[in-house]
C-alpha positions as CSV (number, residue, x, y, z in Angstrom):
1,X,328.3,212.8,-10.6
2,X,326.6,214.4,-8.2
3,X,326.9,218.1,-6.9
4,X,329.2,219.1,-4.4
5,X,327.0,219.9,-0.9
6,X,327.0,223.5,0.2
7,X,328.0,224.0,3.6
8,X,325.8,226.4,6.0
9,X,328.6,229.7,7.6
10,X,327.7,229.0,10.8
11,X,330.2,231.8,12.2
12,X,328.8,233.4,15.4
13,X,329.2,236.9,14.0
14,X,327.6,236.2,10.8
15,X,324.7,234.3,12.7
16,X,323.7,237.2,15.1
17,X,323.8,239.6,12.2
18,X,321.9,237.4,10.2
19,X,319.4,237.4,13.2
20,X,319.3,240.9,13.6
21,X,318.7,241.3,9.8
22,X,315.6,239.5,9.9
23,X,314.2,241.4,13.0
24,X,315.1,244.2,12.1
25,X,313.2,243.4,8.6
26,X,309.8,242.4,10.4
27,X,309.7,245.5,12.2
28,X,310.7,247.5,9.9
29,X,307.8,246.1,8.0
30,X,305.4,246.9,10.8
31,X,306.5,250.3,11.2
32,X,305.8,251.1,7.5
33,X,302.2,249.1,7.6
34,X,301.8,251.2,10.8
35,X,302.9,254.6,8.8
36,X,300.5,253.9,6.4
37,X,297.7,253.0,8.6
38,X,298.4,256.5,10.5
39,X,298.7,258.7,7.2
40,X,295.0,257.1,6.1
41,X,293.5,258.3,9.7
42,X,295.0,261.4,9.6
43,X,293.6,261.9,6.3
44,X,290.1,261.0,7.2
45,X,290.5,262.9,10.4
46,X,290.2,259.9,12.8
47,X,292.5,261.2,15.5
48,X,292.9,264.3,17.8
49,X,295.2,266.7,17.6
50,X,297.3,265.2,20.5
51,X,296.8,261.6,18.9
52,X,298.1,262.8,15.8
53,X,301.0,264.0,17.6
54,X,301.7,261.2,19.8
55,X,301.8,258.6,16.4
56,X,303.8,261.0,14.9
57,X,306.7,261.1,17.9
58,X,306.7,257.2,18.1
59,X,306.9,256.7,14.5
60,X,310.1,259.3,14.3
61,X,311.1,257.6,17.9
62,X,310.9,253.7,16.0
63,X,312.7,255.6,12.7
64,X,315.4,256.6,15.0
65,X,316.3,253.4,16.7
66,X,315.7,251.5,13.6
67,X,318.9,253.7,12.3
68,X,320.9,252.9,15.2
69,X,320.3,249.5,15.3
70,X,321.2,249.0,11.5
71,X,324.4,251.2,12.0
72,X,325.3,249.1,15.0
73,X,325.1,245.8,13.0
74,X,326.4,247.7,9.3
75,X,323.2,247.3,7.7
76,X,321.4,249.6,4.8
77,X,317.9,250.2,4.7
78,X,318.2,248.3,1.3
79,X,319.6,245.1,3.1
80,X,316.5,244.8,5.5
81,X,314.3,244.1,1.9
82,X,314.0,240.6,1.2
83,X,313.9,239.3,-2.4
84,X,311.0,237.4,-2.5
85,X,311.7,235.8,-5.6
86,X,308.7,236.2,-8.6
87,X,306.8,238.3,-5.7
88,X,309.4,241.1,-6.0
89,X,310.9,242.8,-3.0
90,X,309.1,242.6,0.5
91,X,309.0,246.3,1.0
92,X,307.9,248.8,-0.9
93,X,311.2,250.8,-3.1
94,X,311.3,254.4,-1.2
């Protein structure tokens, strides 16, 4: 006997949500690779004073609509970190 097949939910609304999710996970990753990248100049005093401040704004600007967009589609920050299985989650635990 074999297993029943499971069927794919291909319900527009769950699609587009699904999309969004996984966008919205890739940049979310970016923005915290981007974070981190930033927070190791400023620590080895790479930047100016108005670079530091203009990496600062965008990264609170991208933090911002990252919010929105996950309260527009009912998403957590939790729900944009994938499981990767024996790799552990995608991004790091806050």
């Amino acid at each position: 006997m074999t297993a029943p097949r499971k069927r794919l939910d291909l319900e527009p609304d769950t699609v587009e949500r699904d999309l969004v999710k996984l966008v919205l996970t890739v940049v979310e990753l970016l923005r915290q690779l981007m974070e981190r990248q930033a927070l190791r100049r400023f620590d080895e005093g790479d930047l100016s004073e108005e670079q530091e401040e203009r990496i600062g704004l965008t990264l609170m600007l991208l933090d911002d609509r990252m919010t929105e967009l996950r309260e527009r589609y009912g998403l957590r920050p939790e729900d944009l970190n994938l499981d990767l299985g024996p790799l552990g989650p995608l991004l790091p635990r806050e």
